[in-house]
C-alpha positions as CSV (number, residue, x, y, z in Angstrom):
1,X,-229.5,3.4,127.5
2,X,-229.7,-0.4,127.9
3,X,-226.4,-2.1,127.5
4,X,-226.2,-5.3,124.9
5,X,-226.8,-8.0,127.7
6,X,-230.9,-5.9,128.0
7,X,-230.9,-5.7,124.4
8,X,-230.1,-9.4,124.1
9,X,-232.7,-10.6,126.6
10,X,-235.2,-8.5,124.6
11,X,-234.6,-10.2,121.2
12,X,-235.2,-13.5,123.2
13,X,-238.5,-12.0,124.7
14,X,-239.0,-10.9,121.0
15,X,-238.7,-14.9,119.9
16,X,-240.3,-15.8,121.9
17,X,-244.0,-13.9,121.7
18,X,-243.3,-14.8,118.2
19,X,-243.1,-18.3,119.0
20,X,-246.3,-18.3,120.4
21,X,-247.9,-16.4,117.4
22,X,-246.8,-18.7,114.9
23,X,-247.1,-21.6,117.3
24,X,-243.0,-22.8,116.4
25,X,-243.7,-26.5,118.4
26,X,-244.8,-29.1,115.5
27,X,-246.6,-32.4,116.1
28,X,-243.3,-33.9,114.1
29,X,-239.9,-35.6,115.5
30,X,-236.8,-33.4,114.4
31,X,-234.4,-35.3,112.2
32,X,-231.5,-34.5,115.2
33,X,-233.4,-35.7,118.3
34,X,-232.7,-38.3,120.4
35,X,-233.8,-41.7,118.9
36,X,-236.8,-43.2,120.7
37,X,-236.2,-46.5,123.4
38,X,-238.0,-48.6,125.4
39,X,-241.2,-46.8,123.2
40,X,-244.6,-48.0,125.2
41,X,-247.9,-48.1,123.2
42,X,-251.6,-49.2,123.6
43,X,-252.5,-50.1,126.9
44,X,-249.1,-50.3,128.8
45,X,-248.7,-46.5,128.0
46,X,-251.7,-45.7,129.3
47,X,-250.4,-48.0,132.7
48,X,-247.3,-45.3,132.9
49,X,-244.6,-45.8,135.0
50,X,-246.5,-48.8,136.5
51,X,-246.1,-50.7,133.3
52,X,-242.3,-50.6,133.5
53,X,-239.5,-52.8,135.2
54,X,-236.7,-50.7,136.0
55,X,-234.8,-53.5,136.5
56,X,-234.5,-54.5,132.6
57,X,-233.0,-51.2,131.3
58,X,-232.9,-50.7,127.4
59,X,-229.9,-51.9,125.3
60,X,-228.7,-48.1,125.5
61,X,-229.8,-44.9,127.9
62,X,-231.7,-42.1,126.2
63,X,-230.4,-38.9,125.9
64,X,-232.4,-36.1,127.5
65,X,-231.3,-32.5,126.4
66,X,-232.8,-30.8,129.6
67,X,-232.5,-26.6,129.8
68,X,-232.1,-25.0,133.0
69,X,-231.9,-22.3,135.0
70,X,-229.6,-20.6,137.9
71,X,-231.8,-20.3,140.8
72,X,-233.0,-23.3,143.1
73,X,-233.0,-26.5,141.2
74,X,-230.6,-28.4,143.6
75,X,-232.4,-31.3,143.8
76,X,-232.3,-31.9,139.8
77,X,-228.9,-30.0,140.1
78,X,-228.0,-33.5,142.3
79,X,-229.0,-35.6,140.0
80,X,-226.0,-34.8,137.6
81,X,-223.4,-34.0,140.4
82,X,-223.9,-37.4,142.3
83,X,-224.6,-40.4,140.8
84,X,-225.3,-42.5,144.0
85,X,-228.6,-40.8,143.6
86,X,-229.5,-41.7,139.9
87,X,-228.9,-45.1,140.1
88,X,-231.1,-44.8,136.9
89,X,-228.5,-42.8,135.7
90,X,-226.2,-44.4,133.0
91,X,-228.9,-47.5,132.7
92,X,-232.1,-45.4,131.7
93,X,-231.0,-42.7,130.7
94,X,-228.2,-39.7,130.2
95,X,-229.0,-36.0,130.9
96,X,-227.1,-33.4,128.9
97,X,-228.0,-30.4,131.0
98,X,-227.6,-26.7,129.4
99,X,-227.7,-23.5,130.9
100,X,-229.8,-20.6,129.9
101,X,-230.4,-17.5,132.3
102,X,-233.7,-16.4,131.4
103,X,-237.3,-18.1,130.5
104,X,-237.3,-16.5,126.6
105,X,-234.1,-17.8,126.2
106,X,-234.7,-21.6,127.1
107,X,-238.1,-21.9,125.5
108,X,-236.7,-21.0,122.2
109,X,-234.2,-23.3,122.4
110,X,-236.8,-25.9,123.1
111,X,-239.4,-24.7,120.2
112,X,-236.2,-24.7,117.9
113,X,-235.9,-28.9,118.7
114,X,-233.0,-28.6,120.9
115,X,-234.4,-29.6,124.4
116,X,-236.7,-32.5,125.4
117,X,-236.9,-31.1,128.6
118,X,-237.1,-27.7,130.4
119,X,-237.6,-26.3,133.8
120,X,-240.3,-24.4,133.8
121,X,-242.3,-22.5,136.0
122,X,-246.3,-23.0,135.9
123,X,-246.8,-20.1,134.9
124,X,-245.2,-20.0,131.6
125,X,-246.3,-23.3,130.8
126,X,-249.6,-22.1,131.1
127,X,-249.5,-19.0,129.1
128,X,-247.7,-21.0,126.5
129,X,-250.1,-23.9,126.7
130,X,-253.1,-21.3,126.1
131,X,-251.3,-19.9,123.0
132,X,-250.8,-23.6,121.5
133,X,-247.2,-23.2,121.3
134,X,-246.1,-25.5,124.1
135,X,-246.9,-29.1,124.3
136,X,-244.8,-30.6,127.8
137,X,-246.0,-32.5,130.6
138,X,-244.9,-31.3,134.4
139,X,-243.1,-35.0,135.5
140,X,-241.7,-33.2,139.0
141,X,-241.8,-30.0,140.9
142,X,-238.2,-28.5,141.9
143,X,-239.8,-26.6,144.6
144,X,-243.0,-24.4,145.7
145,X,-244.0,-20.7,146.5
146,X,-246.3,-18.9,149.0
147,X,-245.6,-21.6,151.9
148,X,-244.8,-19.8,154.9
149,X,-242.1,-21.0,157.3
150,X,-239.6,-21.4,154.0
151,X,-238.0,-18.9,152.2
152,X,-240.3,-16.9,149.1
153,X,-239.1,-15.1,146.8
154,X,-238.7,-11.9,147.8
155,X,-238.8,-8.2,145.9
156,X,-236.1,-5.8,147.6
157,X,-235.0,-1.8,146.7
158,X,-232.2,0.1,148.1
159,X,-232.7,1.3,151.5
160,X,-232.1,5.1,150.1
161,X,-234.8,5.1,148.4
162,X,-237.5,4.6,150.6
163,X,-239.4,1.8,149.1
164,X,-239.6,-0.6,152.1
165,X,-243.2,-1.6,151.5
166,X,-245.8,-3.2,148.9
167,X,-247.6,-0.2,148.7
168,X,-244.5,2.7,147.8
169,X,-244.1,0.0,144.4
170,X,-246.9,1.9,142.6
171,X,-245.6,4.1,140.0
172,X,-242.1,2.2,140.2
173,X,-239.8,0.3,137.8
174,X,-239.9,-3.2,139.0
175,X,-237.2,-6.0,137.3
176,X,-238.9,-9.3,136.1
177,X,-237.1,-11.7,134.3
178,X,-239.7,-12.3,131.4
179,X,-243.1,-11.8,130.4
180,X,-245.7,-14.2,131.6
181,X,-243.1,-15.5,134.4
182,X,-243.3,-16.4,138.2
183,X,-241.8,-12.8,138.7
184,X,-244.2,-10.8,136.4
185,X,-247.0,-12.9,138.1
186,X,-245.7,-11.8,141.5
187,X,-244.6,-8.1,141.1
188,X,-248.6,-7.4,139.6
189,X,-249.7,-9.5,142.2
190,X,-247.9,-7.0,144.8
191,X,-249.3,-4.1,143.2
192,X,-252.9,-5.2,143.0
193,X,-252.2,-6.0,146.8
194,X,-251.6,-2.5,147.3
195,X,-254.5,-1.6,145.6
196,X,-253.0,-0.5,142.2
197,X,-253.8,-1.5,138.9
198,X,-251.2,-4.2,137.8
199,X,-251.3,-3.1,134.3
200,X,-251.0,0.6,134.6
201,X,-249.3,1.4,138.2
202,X,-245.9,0.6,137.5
203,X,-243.3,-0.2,134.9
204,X,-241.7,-4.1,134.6
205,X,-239.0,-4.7,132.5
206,X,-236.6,-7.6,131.9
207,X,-233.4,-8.4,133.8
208,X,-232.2,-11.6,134.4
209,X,-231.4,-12.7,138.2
210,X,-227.5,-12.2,137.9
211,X,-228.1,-8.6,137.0
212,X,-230.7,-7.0,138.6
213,X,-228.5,-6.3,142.1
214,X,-226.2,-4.5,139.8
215,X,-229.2,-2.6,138.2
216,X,-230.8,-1.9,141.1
217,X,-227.1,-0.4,142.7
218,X,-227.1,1.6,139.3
219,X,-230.4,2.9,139.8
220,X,-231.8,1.7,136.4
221,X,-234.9,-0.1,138.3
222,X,-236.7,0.8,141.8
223,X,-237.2,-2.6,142.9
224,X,-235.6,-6.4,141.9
225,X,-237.4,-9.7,142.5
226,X,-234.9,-12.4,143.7
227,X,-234.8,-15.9,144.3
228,X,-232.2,-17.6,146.4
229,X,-229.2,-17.6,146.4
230,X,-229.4,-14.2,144.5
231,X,-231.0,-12.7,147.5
232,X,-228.7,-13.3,150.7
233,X,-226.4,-12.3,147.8
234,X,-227.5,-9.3,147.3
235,X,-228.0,-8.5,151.3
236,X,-224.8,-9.4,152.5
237,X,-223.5,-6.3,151.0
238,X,-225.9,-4.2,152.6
239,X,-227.9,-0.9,151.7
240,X,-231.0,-3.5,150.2
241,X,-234.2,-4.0,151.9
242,X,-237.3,-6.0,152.0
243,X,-240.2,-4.6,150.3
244,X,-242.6,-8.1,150.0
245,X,-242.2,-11.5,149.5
246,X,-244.2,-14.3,148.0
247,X,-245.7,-15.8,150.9
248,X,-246.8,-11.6,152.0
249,X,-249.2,-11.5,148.9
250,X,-250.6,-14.8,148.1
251,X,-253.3,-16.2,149.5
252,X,-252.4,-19.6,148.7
253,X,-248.8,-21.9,148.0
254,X,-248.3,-23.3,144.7
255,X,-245.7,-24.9,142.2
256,X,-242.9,-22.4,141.3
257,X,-240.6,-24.2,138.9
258,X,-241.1,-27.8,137.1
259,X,-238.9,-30.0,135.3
260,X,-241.3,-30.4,132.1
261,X,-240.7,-32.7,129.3
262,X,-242.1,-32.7,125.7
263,X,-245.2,-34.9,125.7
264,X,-244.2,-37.2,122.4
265,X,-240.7,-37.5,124.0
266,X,-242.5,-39.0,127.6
267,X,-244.5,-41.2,124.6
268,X,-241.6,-42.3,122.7
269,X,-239.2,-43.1,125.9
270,X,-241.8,-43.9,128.9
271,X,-239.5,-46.1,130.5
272,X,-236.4,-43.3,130.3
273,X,-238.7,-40.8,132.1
274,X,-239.8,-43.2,134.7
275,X,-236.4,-44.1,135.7
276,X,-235.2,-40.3,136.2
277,X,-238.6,-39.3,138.1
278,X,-237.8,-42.4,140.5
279,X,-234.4,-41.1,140.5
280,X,-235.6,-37.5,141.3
281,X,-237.5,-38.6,144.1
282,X,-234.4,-39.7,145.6
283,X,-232.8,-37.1,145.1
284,X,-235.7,-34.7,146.4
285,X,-235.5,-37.2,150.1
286,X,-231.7,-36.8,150.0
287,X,-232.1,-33.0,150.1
288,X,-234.9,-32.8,152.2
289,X,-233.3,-35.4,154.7
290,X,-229.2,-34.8,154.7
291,X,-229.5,-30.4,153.2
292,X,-226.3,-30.0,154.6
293,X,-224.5,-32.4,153.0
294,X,-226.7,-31.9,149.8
295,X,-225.6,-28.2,149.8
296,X,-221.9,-29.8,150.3
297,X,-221.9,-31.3,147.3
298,X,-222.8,-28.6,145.1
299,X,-220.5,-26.1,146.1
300,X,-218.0,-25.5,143.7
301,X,-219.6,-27.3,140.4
302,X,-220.8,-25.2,137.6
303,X,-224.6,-24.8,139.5
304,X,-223.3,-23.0,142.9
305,X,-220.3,-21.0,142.5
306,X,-220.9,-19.1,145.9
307,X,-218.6,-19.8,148.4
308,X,-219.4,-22.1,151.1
309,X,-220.2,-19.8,154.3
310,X,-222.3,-17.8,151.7
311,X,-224.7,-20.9,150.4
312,X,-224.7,-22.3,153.8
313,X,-227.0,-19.0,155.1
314,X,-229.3,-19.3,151.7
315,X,-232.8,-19.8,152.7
316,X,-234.6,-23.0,150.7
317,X,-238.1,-23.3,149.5
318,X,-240.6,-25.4,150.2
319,X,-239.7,-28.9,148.1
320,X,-242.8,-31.0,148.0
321,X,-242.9,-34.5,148.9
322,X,-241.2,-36.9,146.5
323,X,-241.3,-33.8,143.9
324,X,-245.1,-34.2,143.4
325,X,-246.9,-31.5,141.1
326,X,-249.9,-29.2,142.1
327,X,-252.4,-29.0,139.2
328,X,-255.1,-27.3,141.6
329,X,-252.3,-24.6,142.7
330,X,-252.1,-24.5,138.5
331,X,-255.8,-23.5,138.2
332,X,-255.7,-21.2,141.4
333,X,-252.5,-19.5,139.2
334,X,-254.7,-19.7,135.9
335,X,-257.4,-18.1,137.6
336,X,-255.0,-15.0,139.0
337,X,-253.0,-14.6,135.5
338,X,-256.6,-14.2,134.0
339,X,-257.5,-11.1,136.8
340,X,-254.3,-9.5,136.7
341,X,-254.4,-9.5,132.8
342,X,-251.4,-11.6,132.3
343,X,-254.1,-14.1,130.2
344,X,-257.3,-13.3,129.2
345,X,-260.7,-15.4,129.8
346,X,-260.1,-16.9,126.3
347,X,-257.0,-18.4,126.9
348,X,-258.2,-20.3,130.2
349,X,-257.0,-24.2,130.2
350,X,-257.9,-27.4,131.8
351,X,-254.8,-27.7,134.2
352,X,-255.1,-31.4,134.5
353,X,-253.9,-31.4,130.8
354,X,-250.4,-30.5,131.9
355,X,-249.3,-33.3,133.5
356,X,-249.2,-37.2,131.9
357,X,-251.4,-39.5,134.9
358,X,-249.4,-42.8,135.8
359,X,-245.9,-40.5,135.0
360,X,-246.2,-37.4,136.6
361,X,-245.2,-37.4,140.3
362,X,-248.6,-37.6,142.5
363,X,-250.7,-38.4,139.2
């Protein structure tokens, strides 16, 4: 029997294929969200961020209602923790961060007009692109996937049971956070690399990250796909193996999670999203350049509660360049979501739609 923290994630699975039927995001402000400043229009929004001087901040700093996740995100995790690197921060804009631990969870709390803002892998933005129910831009990649020589995420099972390659996961009950996500795209990807059929070979159902170890101890799932720091988690106690990683089944790298914001918010507050994607490319060099000290100052705030000697052994992921997003990884993802039936040939997109030239980092 599932317990009520299952049952709750389902009911937010549940809103959110729901959301996509009924297409939930409206062309329409909500009464509640954060007033519009600095608004560009004409031809210096179609400039973007090279039509605005940072140094004559707005009157007041917009408000950006940004949901996040658990796993990763330091560099935008930074941006709140030290201020030094959002100088923008305070001038530009404010950032009211809020937690959710699963994909489901935070895109209904986005459709529902409480969130400008979400991280986001491509993946689900493309799936809800295609159904018409999301309408966000990608400003700046968090990290990447597939790139070998950094850490991937990584699909493990307990050592008892035998399951210590790609190809003993047919027939298996494998852990994903949601539908449509990085991790459903990966664990069919590992199948089909085995030679199985994704949609029939193998059983996925939805845990989030903080509890799939302890499902997988339990022996309510064969195999759990984790991110850092979930993972070196999860081995340090022993008994776990590898069965594949990212970088074992892909044949080529690509975006894994995005900071995404609603398109008529990046409209309405151009200059407010400039400042924090120049401030997020500083914080992106800072960790990149100083990760020790980085990883310092997260230790002990609300987004790494591991202790010290722990985080310090966590692998990283490849973080692009100044945070810059990948449309063509997007359409190499698009075209693998389409074969292993995550999408169908109908709901193919023009990737290049989902990020805003002149704003989006790279673009």
């Amino acid at each position: 029997m599932r317990d009520l923290r299952d049952s709750r994630l389902r009911k937010a699975a549940g809103a959110l294929a729901a959301s996509l039927v009924l297409v939930a995001c409206s062309a329409g402000e909500d009464d509640d969200a954060p007033k519009a400043a600095n608004t560009a229009t004409g031809a210096a929004a179609a400039k973007g961020c090279d039509s605005v001087d940072l140094t004559k901040p707005p009157a007041a700093p917009v408000k950006m209602r940004i949901g996040h996740g658990q796993a990763a995100e330091e560099p935008f995790w930074l941006m709140q923790v030290d201020d030094a690197l959002a100088k923008n921060k305070g001038k530009w804009y404010s950032m009211e961060l809020k937690p959710f631990r699963a994909t489901a969870e935070r895109l209904a709390a986005y459709q529902a007009k409480e969130l400008d803002a979400v991280t986001i892998s491509p993946q689900a933005q493309i799936r809800g692109t295609a159904a018409g129910a999301l309408d966000l831009y990608a400003i700046a990649t968090i990290m990447r996937e597939g790139e070998k020589g950094a850490f991937s995420t990584s699909f493990v099972a307990m050592e008892k049971s035998g399951i210590d390659s790609v190809e003993k996961m047919k027939g298996k009950t494998i852990a994903i956070v949601d539908e449509g996500t990085q991790l459903d795209f990966l664990a069919r990807q590992g199948i089909s690399k085995a030679g199985g059929d994704p949609a029939k070979d193998a059983k996925y159902v939805v845990f989030p990250f903080n509890a799939q170890e302890e499902a997988l101890r339990a022996g309510r799932i064969d195999v759990a796909g984790l991110p850092e720091p979930f993972y070196t988690l999860a081995k340090s106690k022993g008994g776990i193996v590898d069965v594949f990683s990212a970088a074992d089944v892909s044949d080529f790298a690509y975006d894994l999670l995005t900071v995404s914001f609603k398109q008529q918010f990046v409209a309405d507050n151009l200059g407010a999203v400039c400042a924090w994607a120049a401030d997020f490319r500083e914080s992106m060099k800072y960790w990149k350049g100083s990760n020790k000290e980085a990883r310092g100052k997260l230790v002990g705030t609300p987004f790494v509660q591991l202790p010290g000697p722990v985080y310090e052994k966590t692998g990283d992921y490849a973080r692009p360049d100044d945070g810059k997003v990948d449309v063509q990884g997007a359409k190499q993802m698009l075209d693998q979501m389409i074969k292993f039936g995550i999408l169908k040939e109908s709901d193919r997109i023009d990737t290049n739609k989902l990020v805003r030239p002149g704003v989006s980092i790279g673009h």
